[in-house]
C-alpha positions as CSV (number, residue, x, y, z in Angstrom):
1,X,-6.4,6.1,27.9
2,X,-7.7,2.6,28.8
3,X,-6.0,-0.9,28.3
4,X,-8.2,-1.7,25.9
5,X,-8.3,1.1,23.8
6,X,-4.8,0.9,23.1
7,X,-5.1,-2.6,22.5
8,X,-7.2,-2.2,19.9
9,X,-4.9,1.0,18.3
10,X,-2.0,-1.3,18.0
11,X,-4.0,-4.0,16.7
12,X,-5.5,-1.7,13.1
13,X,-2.1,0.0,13.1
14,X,-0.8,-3.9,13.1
15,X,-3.1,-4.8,10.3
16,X,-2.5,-1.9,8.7
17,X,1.3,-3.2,8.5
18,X,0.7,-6.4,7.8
19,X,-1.6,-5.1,4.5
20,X,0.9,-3.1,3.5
21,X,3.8,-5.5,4.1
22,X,1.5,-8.3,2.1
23,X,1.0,-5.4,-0.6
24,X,4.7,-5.0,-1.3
25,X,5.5,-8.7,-1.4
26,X,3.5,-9.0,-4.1
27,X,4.5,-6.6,-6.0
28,X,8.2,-8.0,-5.8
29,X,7.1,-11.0,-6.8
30,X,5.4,-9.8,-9.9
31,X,8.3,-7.6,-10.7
32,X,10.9,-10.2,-10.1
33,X,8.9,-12.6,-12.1
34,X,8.7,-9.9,-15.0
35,X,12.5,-9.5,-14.9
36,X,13.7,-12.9,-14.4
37,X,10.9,-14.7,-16.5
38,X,11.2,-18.7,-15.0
39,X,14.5,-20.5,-17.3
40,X,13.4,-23.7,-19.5
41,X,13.5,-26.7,-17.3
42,X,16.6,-28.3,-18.0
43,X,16.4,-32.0,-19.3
């Protein structure tokens, strides 16, 4: 296998992470935002 062949594996398999890592993030977000929905702001 060459240099750059693996190069470029671990780069998609890194953007594949990063997608995926982006992905559940998100969908945290919108479930905490669901759960805990954002308090009056206090005066």
């Amino acid at each position: 296998m060459t240099g750059r062949g693996s190069f470029r594996q671990s780069a998609n398999f890194l953007d594949g992470v990063r997608e995926q890592t982006n992905r559940l993030v998100e969908q945290s977000m919108q479930e905490w935002d669901r759960a805990c929905p954002e308090p009056e702001p206090a005066v």
